[in-house]
N, C-alpha and C positions, 0 to 999 in steps of 0.2 A: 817493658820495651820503651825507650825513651825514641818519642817522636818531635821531629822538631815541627814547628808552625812560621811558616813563611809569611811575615808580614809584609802587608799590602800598601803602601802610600797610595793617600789619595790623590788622583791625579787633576793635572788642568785641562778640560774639553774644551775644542772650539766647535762646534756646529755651524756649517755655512749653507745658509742658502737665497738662491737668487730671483726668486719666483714671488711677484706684487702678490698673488692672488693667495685662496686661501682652499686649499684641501684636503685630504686625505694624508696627504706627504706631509703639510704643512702640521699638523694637530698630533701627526707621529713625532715628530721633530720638540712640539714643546712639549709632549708625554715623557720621552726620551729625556731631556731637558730635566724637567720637574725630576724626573724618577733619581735619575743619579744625582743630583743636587742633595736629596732626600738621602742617599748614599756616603755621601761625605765627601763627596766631589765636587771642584770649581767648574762651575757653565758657565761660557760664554756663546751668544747666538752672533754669529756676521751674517748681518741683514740688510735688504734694502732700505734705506730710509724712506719712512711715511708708508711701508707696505702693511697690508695686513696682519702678518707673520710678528713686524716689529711692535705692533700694539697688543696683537692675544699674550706674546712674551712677555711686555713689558706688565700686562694685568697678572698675568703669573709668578709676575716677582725675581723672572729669568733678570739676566744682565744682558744688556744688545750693543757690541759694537756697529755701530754705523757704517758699512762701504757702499759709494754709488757704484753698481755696478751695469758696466754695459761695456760691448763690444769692442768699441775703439776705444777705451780705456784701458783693456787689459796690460799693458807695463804698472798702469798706475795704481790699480786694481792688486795687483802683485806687491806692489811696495806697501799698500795700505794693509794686506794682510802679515807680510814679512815684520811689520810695525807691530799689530795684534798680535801675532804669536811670540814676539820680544816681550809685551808688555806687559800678557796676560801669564806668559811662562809656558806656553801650551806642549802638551805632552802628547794630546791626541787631536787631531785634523778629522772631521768627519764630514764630509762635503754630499749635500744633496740634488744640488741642480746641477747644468752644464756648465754653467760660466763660472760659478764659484769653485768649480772643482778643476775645471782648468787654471784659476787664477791661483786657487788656497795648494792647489798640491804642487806646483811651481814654485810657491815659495815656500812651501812643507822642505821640499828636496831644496830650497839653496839656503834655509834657514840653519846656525851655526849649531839651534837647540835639537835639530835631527828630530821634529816630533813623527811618530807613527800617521800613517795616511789611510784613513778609511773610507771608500767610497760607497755611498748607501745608495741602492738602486732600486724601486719602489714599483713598477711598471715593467710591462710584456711590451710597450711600445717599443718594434721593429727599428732598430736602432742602424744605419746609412754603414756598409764598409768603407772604410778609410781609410791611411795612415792616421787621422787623427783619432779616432777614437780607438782602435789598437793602444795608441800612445794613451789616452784617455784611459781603456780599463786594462791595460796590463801591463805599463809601464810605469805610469804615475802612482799607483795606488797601492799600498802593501798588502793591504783584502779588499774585498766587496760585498758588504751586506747586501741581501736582497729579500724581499715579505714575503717570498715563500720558494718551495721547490721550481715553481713554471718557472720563475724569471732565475733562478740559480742553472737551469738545465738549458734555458736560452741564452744565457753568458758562454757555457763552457762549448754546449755545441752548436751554436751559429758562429760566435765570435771568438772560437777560440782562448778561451780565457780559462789558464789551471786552473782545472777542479778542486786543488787544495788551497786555492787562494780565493775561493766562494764560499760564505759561508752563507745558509739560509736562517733569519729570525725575525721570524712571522711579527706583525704587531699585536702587541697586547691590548688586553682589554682588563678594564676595574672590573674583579668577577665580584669585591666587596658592592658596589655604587652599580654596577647592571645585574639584579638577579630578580629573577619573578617577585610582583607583588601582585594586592586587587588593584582591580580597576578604580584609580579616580574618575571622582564624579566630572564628568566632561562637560556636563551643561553650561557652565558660566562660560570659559574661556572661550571652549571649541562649537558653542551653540548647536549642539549635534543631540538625536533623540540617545541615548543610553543604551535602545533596546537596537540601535543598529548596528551589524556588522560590519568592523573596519579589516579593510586588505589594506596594508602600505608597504611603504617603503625609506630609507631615506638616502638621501644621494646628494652630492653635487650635482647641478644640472648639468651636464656635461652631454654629449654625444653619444660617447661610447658605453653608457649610463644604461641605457635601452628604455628610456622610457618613454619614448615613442611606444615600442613593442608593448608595454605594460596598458598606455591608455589605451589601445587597440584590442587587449586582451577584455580589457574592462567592460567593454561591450556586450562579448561573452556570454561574461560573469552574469554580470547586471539580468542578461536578458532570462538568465535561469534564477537567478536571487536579488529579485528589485529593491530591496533592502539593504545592498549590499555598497558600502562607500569606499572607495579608493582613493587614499589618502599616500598624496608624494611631498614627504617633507625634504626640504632644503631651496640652497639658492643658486642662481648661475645663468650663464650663458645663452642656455636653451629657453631659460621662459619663456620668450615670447611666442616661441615656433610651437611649443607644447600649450600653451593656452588657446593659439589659434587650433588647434587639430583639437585639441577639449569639444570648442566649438563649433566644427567642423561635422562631429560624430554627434550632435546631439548630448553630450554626456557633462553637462554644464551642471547638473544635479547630483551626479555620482561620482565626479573623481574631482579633488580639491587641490593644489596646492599652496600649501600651507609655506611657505618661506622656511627662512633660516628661523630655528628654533633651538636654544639651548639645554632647554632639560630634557635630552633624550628621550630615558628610561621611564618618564612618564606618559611618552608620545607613544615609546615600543611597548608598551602596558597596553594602550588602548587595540592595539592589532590582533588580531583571530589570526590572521596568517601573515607573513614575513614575506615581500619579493625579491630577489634582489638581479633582475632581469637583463643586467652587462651583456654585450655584445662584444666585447674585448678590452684590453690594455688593461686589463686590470692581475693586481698582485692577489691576496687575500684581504678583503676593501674589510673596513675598520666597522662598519655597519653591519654586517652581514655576523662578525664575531659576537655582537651587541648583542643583537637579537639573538643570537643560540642563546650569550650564556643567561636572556631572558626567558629561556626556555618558549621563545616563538616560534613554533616548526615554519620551515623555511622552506619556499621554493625557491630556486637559482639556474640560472644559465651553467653552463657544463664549459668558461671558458677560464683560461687564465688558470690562477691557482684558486678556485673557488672551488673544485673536485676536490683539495686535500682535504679540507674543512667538511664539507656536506658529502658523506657518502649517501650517492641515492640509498632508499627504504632505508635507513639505519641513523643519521642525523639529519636528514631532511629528503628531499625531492630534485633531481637532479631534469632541467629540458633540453632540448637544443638552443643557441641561441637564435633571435629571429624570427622566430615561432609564435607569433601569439594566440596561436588554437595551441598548442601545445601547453603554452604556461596558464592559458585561461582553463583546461583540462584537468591541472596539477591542482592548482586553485581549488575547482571545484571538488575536486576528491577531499581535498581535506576540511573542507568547509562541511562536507555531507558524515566526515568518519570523527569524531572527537575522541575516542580511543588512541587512532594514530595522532591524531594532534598530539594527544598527550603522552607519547611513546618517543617521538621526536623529537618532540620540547626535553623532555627528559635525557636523550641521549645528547641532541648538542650542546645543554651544559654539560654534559659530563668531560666531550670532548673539550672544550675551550677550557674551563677549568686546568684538565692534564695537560694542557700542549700551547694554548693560548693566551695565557694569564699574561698581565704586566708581571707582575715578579718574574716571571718567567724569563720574559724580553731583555729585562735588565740583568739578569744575571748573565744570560747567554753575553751581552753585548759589554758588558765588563768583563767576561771571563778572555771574551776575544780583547780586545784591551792589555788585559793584563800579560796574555798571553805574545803579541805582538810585539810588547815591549820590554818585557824581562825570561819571554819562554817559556813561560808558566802559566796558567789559570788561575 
């Protein structure tokens, strides 16, 4: 039986996004980025000039058009991308924040090359009824990515958005570059005794982060396993509010953080248990996938799409969010069981592996691509 093979052209991406700062969204976008580049595809990122985003891309080797973008700009803002998409040949429009995706799918739709318009939606963040965002996700946009079920099921039944023009794809994770190893030796860098017990986490500092709720738990902990260090890696906003409550509780000795830190997977190595303590707005957070597929049993809030990933007793420990007798509870269960530790570590890579992999991401988000704009996968 003779089968034909539908060949693929590689296509031209644009990726827009309007946001200075750098997070979760931000570090999906140059994964995204890299992964299909690596595919045989032309990336182009439209970024803010001097943002964050515009220098992690440009050490990635991505290509960055430049647009200022801001609010009374948007005409011009419009013509600078209708330029881009002339210039660079764009096939597909993938817009991540609010302004870029009002400015890039406006000139998606009056641009002469008709590129596909993809709108990636990354957050549960409670989104205003309006005519304009109606306009925003069901008029402007030919699909909508979203990082997992929560926010795909919050499109279609708060805001009305066909269900056949959402599609869910979680972010991936390197399951090659995050997978259990031994512990390095922590003495130089992390000045830490060896023989003690680290809980972390890692996060943006954020708000909706919960980690307030975690240093609170810590206390708990601490007061039942004095040995025990709570380590909150990353940077943001809330430091200052979180080192003063550090303060506040006495707990200046037991819980650290440690700033923005690059090599992960050797931070997620030092952890005996995983928290990832959210309080909301979150999709499936990009750290929380780390840590499974480093086989770190996890505890997690029960909000957002953080339930598809960690089924309680099976990939980790599911609490309430806000709760810090609760999560300091979960804590200590598995701090006392190393069987289940190691029963759950074992299941969440299995899951992330099956369902969470970058290869995975990429293929889903090229197959919708492809699919978009010739009908096909």
């Amino acid at each position: 039986m003779h089968v034909e093979v539908v060949s693929r052209p590689p296509l031209h991406i644009l990726h827009t996004e309007s946001s200075l700062g750098l997070g979760g969204q931000e570090l999906r976008i140059v994964a995204e980025a890299q992964g299909l580049r690596a595919r045989g595809h032309a990336v182009v990122l439209a970024v803010q000039p001097s943002s964050q985003l515009a220098r992690l891309a440009r050490q990635a080797g991505i290509a960055v058009e430049e647009i200022r973008m801001s609010p009374e700009r948007l005409p011009a803002i419009i013509a600078d991308f209708l330029r881009a998409i002339r210039h660079h040949r764009v096939d597909v429009i993938n817009t991540h924040g609010s302004l870029d995706s009002w400015a890039a799918s406006i000139a998606g739709r009056l641009s002469a090359r008709k590129p596909v318009i993809v709108r990636s939606r990354h957050k549960t963040t409670p989104i205003a009824p309006s005519w304009r965002h109606r306009v925003l996700y069901r008029s402007l946009p030919h699909a909508i990515v979203t990082t997992g079920e929560a926010v795909r099921r919050h499109l279609v039944e708060e805001h009305g958005v066909p269900s056949e023009r959402v599609v869910s794809i979680p972010t991936g994770v390197d399951v090659r570059r995050f997978v259990r190893h031994g512990h390095p030796d922590r003495s130089s860098e992390h000045g830490e005794d060896n023989e003690e017990t680290i809980v972390g986490t890692v996060a943006f500092l954020r708000d909706y982060k919960g980690l307030d709720v975690l240093i609170a738990a810590a206390r708990e902990i601490v007061a039942v396993h004095p040995h025990v260090k709570v380590w909150i890696i990353g940077e943001g906003p809330e430091r200052g509010r979180l080192e003063r409550m550090i303060d506040d509780l006495g707990l200046e000795k037991h819980v650290k953080l440690w700033g923005h830190r690059t090599e992960i997977p050797q931070w997620l190595s030092c952890m005996k248990v995983f928290v990832m303590p959210s309080t909301g707005a979150e999709g499936v957070p990009q750290a929380l996938t780390q840590a499974l597929a480093m086989e770190r049993p996890v505890v997690a809030s029960s909000v957002g799409g953080i339930p598809e990933v960690v089924e309680h007793g099976l990939t980790g420990l599911l609490v309430p969010p806000n709760d810090p007798n609760r999560l300091a509870k979960a804590v200590l269960l598995l701090l006392g069981n190393p069987v289940l530790r190691d029963r759950l570590g074992r299941a969440g890579r299995r899951r992330v592996v099956e369902e969470y992999s970058l290869t995975r991401m990429l293929e889903k988000t090229e197959e919708l691509y492809y699919r978009l704009l010739y009908g096909h996968g």
